[in-house]
Backbone as XML, in Angstrom:
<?xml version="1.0"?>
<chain id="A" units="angstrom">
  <residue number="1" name="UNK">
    <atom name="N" x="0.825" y="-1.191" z="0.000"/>
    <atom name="CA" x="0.000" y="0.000" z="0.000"/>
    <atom name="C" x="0.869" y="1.255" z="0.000"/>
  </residue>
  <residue number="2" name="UNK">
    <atom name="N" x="1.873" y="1.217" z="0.867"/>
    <atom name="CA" x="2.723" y="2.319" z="0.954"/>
    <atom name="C" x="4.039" y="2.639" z="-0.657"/>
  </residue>
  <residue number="3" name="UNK">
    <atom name="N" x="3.979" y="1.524" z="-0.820"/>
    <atom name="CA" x="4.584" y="1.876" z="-2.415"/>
    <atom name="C" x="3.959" y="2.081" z="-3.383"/>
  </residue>
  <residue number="4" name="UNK">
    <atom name="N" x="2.995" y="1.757" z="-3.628"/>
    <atom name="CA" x="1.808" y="2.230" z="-4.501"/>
    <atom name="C" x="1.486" y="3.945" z="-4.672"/>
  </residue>
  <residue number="5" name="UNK">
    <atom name="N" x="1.231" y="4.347" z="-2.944"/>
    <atom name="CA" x="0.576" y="5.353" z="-2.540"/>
    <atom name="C" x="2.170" y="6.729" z="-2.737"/>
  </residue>
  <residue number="6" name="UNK">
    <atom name="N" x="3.369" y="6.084" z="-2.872"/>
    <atom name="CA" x="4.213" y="6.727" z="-3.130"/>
    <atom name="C" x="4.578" y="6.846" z="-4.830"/>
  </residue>
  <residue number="7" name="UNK">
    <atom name="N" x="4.353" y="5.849" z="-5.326"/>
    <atom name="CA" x="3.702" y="5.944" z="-6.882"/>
    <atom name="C" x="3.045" y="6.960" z="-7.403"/>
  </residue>
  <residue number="8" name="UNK">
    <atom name="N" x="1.887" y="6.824" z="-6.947"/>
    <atom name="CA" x="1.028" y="7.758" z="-7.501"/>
    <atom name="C" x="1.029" y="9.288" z="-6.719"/>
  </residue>
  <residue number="9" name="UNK">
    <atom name="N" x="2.080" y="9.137" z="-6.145"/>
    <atom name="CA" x="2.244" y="10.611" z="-5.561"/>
    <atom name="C" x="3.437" y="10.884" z="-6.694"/>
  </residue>
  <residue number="10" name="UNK">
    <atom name="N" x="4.064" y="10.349" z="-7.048"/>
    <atom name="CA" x="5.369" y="10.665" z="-8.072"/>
    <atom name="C" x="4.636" y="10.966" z="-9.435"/>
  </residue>
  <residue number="11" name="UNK">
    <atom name="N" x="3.903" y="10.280" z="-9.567"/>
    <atom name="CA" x="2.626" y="10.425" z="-10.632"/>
    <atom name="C" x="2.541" y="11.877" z="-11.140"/>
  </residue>
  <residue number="12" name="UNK">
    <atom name="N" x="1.324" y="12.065" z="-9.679"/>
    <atom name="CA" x="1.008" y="13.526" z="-9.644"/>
    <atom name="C" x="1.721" y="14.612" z="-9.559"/>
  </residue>
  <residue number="13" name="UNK">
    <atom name="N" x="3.074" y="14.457" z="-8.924"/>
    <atom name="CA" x="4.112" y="15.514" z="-8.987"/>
    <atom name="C" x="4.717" y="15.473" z="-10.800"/>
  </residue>
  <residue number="14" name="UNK">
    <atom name="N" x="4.706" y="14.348" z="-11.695"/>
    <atom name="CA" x="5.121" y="14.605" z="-12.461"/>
    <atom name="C" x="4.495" y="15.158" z="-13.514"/>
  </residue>
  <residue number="15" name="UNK">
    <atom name="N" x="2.897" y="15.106" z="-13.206"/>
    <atom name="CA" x="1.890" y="15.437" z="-14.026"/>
    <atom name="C" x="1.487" y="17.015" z="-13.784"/>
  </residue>
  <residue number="16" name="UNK">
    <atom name="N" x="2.017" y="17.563" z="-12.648"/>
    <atom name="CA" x="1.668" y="19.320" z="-12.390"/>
    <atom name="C" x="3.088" y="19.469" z="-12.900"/>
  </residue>
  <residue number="17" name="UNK">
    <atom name="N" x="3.748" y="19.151" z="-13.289"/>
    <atom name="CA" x="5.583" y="19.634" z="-13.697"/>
    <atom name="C" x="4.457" y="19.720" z="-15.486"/>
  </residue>
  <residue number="18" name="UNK">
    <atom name="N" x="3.980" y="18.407" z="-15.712"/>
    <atom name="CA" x="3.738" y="18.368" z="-17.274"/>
    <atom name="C" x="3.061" y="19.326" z="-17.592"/>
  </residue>
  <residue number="19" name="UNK">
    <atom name="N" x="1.573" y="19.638" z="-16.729"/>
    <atom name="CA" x="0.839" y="20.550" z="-17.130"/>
    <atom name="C" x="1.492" y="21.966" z="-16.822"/>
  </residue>
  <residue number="20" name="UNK">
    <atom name="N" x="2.369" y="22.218" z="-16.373"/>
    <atom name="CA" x="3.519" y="23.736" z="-16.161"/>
    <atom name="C" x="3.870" y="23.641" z="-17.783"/>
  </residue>
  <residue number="21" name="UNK">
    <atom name="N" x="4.513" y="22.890" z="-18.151"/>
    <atom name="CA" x="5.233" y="23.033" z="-19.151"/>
    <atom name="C" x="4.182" y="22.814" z="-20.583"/>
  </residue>
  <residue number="22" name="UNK">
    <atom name="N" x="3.331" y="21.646" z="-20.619"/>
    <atom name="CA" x="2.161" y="21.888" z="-21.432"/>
    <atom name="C" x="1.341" y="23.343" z="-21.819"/>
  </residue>
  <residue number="23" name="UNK">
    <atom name="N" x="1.267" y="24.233" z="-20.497"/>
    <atom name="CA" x="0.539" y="25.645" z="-20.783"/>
    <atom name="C" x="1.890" y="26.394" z="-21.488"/>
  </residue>
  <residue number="24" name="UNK">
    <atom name="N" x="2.842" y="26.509" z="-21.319"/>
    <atom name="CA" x="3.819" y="27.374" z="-21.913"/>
    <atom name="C" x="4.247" y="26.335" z="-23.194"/>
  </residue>
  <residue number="25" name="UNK">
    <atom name="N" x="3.469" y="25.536" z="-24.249"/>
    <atom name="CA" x="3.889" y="24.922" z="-25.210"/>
    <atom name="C" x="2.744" y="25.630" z="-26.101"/>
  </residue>
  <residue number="26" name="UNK">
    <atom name="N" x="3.246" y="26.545" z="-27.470"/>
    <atom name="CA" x="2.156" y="26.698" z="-28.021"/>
    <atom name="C" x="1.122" y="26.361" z="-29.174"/>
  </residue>
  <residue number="27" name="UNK">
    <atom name="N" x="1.300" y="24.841" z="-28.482"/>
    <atom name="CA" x="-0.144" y="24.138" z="-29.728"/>
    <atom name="C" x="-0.899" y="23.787" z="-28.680"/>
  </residue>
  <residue number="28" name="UNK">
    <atom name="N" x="-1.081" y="24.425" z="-27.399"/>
    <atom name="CA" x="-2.166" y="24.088" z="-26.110"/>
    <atom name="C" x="-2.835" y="25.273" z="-26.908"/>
  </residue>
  <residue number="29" name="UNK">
    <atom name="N" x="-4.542" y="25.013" z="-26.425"/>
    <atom name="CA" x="-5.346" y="26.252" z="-26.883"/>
    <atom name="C" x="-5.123" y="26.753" z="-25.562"/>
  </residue>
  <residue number="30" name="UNK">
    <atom name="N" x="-5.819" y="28.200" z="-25.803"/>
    <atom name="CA" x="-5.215" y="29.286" z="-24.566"/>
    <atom name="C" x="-6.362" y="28.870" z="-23.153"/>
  </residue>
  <residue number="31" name="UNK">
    <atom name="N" x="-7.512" y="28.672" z="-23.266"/>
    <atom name="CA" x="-8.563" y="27.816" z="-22.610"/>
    <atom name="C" x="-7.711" y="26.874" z="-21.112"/>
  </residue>
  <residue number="32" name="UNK">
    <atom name="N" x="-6.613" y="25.934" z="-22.286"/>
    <atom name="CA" x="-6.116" y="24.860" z="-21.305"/>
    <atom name="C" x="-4.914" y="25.375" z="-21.100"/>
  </residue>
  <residue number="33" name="UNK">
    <atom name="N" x="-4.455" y="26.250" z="-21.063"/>
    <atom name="CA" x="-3.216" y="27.116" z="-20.797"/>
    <atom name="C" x="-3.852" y="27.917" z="-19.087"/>
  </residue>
  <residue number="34" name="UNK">
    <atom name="N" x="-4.646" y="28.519" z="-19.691"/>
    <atom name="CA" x="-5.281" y="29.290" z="-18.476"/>
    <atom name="C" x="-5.473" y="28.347" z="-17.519"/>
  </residue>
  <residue number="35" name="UNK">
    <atom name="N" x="-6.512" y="27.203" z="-17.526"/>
    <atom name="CA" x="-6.221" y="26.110" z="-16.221"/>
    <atom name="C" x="-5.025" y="25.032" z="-15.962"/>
  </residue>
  <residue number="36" name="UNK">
    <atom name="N" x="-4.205" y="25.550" z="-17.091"/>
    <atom name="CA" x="-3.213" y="24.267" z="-16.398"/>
    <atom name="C" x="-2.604" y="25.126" z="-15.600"/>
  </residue>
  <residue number="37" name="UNK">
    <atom name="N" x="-2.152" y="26.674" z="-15.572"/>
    <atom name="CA" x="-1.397" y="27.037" z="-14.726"/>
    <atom name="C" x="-1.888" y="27.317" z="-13.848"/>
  </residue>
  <residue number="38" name="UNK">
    <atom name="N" x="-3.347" y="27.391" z="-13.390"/>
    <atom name="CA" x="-4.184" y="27.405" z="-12.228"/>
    <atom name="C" x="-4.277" y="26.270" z="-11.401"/>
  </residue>
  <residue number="39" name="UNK">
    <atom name="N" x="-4.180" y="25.167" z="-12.524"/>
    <atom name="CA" x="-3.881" y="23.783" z="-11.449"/>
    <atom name="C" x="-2.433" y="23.670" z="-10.649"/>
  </residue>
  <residue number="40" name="UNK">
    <atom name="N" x="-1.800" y="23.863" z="-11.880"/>
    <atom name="CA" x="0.127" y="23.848" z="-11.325"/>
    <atom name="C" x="0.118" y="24.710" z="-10.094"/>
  </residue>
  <residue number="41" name="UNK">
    <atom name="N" x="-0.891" y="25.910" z="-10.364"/>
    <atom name="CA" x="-0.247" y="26.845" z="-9.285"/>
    <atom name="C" x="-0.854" y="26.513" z="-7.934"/>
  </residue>
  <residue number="42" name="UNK">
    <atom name="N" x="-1.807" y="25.707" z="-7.762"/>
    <atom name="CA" x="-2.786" y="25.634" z="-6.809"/>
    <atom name="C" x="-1.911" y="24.148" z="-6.315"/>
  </residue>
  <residue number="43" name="UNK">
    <atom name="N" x="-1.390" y="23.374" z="-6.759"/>
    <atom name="CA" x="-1.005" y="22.321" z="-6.652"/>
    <atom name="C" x="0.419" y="22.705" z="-6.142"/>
  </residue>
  <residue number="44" name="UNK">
    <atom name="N" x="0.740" y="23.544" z="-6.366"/>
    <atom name="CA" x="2.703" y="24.367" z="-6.071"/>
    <atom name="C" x="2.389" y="25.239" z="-5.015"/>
  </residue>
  <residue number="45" name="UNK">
    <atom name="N" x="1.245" y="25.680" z="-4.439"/>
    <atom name="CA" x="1.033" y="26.998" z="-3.779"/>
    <atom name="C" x="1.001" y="26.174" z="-2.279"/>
  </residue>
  <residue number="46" name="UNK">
    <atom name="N" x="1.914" y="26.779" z="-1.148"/>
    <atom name="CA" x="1.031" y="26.458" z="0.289"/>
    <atom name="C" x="-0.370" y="26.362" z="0.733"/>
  </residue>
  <residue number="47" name="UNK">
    <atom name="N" x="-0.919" y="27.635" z="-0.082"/>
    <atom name="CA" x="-1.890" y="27.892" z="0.242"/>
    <atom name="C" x="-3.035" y="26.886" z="-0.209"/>
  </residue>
  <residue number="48" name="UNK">
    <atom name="N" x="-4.185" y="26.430" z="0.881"/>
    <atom name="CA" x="-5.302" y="25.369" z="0.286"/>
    <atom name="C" x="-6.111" y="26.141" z="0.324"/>
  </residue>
  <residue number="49" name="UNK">
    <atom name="N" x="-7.436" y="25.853" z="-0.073"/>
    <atom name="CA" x="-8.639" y="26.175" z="0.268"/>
    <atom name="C" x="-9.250" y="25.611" z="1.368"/>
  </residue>
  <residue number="50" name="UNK">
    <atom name="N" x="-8.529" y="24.555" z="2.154"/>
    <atom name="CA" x="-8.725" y="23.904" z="3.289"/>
    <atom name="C" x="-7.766" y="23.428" z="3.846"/>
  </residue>
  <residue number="51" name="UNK">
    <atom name="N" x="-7.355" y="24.318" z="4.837"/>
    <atom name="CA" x="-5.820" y="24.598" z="5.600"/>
    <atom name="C" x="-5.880" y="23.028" z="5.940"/>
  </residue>
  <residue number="52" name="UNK">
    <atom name="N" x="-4.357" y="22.776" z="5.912"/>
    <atom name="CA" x="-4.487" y="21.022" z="6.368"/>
    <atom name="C" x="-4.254" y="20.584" z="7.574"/>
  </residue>
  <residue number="53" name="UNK">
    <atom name="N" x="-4.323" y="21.540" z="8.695"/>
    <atom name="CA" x="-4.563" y="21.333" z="9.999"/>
    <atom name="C" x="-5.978" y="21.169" z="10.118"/>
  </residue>
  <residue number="54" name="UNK">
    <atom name="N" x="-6.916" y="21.266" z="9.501"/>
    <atom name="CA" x="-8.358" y="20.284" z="9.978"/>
    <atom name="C" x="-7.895" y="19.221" z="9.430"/>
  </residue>
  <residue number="55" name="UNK">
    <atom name="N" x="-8.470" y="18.403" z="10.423"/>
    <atom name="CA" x="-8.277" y="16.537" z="10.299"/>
    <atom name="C" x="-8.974" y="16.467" z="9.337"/>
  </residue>
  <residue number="56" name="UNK">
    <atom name="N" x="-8.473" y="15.388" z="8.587"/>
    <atom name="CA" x="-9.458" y="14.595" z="7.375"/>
    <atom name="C" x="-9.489" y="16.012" z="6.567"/>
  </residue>
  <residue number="57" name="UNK">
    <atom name="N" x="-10.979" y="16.769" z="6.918"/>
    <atom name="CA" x="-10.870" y="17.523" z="5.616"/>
    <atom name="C" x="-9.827" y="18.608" z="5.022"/>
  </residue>
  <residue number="58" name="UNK">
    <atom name="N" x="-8.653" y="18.722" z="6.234"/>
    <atom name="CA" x="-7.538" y="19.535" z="5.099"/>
    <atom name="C" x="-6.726" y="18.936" z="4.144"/>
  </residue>
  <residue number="59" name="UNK">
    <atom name="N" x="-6.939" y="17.340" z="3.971"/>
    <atom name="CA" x="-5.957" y="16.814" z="2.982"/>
    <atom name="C" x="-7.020" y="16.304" z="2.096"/>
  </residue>
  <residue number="60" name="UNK">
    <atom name="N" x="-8.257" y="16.642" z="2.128"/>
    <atom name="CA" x="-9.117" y="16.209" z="0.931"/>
    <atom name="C" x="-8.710" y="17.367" z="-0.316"/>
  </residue>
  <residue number="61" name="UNK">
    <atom name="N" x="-8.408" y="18.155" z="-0.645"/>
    <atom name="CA" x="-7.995" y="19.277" z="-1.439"/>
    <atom name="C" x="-6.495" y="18.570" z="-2.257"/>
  </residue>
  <residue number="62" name="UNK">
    <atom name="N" x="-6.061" y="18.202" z="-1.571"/>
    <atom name="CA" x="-4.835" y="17.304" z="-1.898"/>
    <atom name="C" x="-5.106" y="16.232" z="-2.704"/>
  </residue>
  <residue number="63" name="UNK">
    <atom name="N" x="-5.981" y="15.609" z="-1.789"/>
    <atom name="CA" x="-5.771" y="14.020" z="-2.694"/>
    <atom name="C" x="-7.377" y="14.120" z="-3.753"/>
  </residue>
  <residue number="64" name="UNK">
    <atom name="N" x="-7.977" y="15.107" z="-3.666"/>
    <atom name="CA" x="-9.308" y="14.865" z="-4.586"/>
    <atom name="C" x="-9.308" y="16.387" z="-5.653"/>
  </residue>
  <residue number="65" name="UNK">
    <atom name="N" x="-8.973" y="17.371" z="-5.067"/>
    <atom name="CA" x="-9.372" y="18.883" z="-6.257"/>
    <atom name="C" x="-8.180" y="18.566" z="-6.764"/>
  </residue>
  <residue number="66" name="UNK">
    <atom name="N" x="-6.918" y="18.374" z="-6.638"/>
    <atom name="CA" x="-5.298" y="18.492" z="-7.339"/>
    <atom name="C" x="-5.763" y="17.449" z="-8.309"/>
  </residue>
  <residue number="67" name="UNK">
    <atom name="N" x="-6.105" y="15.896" z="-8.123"/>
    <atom name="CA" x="-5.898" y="15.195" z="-9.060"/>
    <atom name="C" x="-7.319" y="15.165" z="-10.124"/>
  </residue>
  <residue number="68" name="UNK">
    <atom name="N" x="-8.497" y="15.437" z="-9.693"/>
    <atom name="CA" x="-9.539" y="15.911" z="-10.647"/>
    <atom name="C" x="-9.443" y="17.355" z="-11.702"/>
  </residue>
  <residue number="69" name="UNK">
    <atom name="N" x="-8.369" y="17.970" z="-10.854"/>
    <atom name="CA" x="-7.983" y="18.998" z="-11.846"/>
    <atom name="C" x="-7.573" y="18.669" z="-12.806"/>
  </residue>
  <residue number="70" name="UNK">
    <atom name="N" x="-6.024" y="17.791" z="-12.735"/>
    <atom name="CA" x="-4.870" y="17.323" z="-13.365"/>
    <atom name="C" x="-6.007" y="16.621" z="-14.509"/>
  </residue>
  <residue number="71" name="UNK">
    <atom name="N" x="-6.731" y="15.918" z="-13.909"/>
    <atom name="CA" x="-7.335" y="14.941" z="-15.432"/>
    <atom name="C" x="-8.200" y="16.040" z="-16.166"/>
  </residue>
  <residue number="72" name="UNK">
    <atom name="N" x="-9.076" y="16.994" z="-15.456"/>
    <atom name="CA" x="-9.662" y="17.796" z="-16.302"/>
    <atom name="C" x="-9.194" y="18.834" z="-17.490"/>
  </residue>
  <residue number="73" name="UNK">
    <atom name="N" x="-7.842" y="19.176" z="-16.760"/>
    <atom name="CA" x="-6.940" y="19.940" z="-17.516"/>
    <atom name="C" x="-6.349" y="18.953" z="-18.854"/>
  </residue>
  <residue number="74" name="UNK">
    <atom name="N" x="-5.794" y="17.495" z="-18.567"/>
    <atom name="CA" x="-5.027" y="16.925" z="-19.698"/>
    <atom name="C" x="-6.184" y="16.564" z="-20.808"/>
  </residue>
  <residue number="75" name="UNK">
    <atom name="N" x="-7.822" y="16.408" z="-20.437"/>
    <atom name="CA" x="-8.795" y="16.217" z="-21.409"/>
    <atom name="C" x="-8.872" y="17.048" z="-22.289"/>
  </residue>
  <residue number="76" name="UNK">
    <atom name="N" x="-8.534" y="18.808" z="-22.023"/>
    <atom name="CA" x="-8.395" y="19.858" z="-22.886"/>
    <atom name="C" x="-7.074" y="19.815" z="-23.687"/>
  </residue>
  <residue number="77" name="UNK">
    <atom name="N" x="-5.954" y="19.557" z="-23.074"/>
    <atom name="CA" x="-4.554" y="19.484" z="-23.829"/>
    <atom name="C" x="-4.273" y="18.410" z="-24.770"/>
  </residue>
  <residue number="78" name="UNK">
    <atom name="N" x="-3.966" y="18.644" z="-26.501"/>
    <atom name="CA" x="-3.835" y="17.841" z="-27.352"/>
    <atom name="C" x="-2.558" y="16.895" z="-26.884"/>
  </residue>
  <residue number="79" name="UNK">
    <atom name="N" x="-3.122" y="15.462" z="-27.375"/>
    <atom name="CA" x="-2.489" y="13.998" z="-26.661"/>
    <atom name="C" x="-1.244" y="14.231" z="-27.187"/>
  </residue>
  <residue number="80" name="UNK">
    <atom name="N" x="-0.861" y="14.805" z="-28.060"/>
    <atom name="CA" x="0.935" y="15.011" z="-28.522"/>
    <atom name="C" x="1.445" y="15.538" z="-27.770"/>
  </residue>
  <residue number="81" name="UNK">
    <atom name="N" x="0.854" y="17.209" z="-27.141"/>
    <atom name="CA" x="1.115" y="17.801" z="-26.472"/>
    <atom name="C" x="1.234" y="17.030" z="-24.837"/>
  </residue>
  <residue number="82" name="UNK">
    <atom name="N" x="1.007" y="16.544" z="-24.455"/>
    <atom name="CA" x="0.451" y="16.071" z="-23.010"/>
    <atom name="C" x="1.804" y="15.086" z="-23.054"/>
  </residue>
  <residue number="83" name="UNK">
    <atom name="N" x="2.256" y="14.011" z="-23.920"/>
    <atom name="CA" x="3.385" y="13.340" z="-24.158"/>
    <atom name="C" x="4.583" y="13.749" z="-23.976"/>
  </residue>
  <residue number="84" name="UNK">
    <atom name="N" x="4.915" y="14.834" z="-24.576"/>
    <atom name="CA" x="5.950" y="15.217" z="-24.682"/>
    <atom name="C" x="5.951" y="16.327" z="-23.498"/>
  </residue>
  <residue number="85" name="UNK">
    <atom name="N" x="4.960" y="16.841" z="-22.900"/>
    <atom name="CA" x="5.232" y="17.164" z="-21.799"/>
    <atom name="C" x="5.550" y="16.162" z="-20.724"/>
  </residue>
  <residue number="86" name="UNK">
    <atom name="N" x="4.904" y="15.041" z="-20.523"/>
    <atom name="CA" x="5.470" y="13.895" z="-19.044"/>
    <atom name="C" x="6.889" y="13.788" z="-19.735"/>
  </residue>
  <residue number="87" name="UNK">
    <atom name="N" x="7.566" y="13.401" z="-20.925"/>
    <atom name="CA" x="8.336" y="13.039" z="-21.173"/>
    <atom name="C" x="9.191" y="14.018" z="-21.021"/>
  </residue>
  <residue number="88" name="UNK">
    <atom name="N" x="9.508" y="15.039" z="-20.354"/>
    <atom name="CA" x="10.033" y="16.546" z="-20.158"/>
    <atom name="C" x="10.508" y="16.746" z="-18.948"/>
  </residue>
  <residue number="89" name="UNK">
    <atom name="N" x="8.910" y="16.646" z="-18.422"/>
    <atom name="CA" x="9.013" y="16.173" z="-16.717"/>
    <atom name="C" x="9.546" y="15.202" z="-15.858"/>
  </residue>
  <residue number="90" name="UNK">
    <atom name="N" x="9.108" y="13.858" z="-16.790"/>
    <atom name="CA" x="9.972" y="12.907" z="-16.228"/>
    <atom name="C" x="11.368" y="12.536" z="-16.379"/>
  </residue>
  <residue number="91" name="UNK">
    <atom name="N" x="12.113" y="13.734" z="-17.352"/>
    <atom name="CA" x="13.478" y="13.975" z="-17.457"/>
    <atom name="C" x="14.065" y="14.661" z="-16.404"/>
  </residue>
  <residue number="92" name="UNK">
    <atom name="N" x="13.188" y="15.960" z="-16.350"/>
    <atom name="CA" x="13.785" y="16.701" z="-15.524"/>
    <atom name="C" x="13.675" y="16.300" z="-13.838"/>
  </residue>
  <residue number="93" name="UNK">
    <atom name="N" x="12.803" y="15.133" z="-13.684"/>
    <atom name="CA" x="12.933" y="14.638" z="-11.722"/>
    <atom name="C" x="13.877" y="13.466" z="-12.002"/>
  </residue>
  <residue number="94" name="UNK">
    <atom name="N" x="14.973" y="13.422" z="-12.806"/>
    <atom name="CA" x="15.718" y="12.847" z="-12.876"/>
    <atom name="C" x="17.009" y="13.691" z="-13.000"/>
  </residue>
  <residue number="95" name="UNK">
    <atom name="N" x="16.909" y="14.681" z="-12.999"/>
    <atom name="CA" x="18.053" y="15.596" z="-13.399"/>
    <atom name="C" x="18.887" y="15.691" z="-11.594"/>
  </residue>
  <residue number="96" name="UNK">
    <atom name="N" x="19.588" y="16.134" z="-11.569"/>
    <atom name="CA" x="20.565" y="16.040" z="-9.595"/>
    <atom name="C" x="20.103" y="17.835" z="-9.707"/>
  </residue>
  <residue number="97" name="UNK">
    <atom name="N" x="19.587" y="17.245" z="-8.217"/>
    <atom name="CA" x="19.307" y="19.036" z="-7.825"/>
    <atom name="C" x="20.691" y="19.265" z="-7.143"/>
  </residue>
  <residue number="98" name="UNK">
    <atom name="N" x="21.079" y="20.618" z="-7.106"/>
    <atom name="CA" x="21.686" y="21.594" z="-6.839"/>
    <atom name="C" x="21.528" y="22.154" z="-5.636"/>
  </residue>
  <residue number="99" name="UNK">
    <atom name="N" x="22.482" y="21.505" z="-4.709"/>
    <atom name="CA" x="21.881" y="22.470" z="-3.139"/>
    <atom name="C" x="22.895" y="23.983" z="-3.261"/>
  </residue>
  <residue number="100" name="UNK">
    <atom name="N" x="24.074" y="23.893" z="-3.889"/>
    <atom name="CA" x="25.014" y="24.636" z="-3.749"/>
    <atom name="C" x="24.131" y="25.954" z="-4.365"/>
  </residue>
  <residue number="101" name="UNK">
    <atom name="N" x="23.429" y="25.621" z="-5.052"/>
    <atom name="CA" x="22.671" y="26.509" z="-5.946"/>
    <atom name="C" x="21.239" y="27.488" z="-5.167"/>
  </residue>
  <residue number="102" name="UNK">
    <atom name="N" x="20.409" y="26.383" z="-4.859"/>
    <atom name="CA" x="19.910" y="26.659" z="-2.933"/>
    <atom name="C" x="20.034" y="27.320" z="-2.402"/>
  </residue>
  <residue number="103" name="UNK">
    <atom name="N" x="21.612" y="27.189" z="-1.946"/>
    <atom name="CA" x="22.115" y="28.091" z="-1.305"/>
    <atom name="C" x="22.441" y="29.606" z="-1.656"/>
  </residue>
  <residue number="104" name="UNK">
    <atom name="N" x="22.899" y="29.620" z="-2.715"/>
    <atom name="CA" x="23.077" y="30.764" z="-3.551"/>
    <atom name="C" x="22.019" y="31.789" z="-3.708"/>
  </residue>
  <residue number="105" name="UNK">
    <atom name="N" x="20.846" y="31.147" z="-3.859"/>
    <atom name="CA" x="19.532" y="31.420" z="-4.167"/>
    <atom name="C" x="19.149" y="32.274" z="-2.965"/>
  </residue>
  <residue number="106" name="UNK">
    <atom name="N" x="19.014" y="31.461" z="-1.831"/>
    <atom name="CA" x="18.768" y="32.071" z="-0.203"/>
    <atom name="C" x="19.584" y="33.220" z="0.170"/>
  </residue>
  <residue number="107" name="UNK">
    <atom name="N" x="21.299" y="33.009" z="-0.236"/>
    <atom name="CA" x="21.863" y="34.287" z="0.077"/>
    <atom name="C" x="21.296" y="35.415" z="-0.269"/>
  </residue>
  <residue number="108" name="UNK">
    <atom name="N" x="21.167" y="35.682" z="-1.817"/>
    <atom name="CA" x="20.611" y="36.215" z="-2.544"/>
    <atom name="C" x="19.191" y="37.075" z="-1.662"/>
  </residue>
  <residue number="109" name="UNK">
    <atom name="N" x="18.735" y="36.331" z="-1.308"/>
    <atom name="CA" x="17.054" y="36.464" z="-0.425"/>
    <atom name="C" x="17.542" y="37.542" z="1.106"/>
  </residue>
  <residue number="110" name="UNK">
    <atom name="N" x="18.201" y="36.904" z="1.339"/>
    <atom name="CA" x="18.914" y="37.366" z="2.884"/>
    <atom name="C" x="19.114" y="38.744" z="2.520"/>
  </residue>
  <residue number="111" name="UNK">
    <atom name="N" x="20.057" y="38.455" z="1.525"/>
    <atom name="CA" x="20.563" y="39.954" z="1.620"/>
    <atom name="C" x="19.552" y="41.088" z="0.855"/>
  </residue>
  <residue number="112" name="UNK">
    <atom name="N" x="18.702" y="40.497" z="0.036"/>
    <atom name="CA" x="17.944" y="41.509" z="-0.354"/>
    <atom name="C" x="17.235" y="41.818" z="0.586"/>
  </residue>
  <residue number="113" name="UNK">
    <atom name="N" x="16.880" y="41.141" z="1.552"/>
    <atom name="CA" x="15.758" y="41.405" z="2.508"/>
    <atom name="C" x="16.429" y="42.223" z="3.296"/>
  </residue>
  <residue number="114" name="UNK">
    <atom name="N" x="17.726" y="42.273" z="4.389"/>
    <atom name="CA" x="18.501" y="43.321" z="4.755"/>
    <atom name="C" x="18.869" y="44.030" z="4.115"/>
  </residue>
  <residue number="115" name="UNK">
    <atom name="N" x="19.141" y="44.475" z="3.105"/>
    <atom name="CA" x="19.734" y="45.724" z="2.328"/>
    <atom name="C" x="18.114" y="46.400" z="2.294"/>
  </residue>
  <residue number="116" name="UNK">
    <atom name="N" x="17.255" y="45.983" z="2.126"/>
    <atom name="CA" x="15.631" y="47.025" z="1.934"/>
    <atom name="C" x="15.564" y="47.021" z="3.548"/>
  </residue>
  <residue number="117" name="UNK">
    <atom name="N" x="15.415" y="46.144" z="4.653"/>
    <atom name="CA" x="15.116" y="46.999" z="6.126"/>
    <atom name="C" x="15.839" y="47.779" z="6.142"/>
  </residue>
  <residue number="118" name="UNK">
    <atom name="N" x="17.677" y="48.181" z="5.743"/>
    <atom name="CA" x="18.483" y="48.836" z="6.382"/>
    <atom name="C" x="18.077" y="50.258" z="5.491"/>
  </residue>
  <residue number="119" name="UNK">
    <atom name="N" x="17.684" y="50.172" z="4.051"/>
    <atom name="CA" x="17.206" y="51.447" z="3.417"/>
    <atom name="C" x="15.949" y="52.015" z="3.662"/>
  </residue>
  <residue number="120" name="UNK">
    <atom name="N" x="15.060" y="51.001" z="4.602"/>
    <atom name="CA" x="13.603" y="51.352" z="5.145"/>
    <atom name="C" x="13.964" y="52.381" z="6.541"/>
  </residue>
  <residue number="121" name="UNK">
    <atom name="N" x="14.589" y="51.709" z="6.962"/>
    <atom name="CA" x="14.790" y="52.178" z="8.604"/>
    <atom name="C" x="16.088" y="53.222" z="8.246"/>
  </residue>
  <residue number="122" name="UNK">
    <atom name="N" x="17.076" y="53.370" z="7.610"/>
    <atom name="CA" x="17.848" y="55.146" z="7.465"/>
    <atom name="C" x="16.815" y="55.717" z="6.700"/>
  </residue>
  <residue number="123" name="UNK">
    <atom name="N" x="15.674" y="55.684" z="5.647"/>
    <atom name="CA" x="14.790" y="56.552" z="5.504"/>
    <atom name="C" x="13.569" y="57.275" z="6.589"/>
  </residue>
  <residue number="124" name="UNK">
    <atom name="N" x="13.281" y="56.160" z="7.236"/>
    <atom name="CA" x="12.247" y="56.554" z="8.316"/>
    <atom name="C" x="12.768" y="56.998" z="9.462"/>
  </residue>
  <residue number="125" name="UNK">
    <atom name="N" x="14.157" y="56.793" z="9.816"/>
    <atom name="CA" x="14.548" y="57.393" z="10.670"/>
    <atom name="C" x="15.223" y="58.754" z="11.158"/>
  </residue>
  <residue number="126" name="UNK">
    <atom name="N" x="15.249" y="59.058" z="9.795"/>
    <atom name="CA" x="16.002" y="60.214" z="9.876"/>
    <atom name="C" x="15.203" y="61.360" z="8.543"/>
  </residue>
</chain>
């Protein structure tokens, strides 16, 4: 049960990577462009429509709106298109992530975030 259920979670992670890259391919009509990146984004976003600290019903959003999306969205996206997107996706969760890069990324964050308090606070303070 537990390898299965980790299956089809690899599934679905590879199928919101497809439909990301399916909406930015342009033989999608613009229709399934508009909801695939509404699914990707809703599926990529923290945010639920049902915070998942309620029991039971905060992980229904998870395991039932994400994957009824995913199929509603690939029914609109032409079957060539939809192919060569998993086949994209399932390249790229094979590719070696980059922590060094991560890291780079976060510095980056840090310091932008201190360099704007330190230009917030000598403006307001003086």
């Amino acid at each position: 049960m537990g390898s299965r259920l980790k299956e089809w979670a690899r599934f679905v992670k590879r199928d919101v990577h497809a439909l990301y890259l399916a909406a930015r391919d342009s033989r999608t009509p613009w229709y399934a462009k508009a909801l695939a990146i509404c699914i990707a984004g809703y599926a990529l976003s923290p945010i639920d429509l049902i915070p998942d600290f309620i029991p039971v019903l905060g992980y229904l959003d998870d395991l039932i709106i994400v994957p009824l999306g995913i199929l509603a969205v690939v029914k609109l996206i032409p079957a060539e298109v939809m192919t060569d997107s998993r086949t994209a996706a399932a390249a790229a969760i094979d590719r070696p992530v980059s922590r060094n890069a991560a890291w780079v990324i976060g510095l980056v964050w840090v310091a932008s975030i201190a360099l704007t308090v330190w230009i917030a606070s000598s403006y307001y303070s003086g």
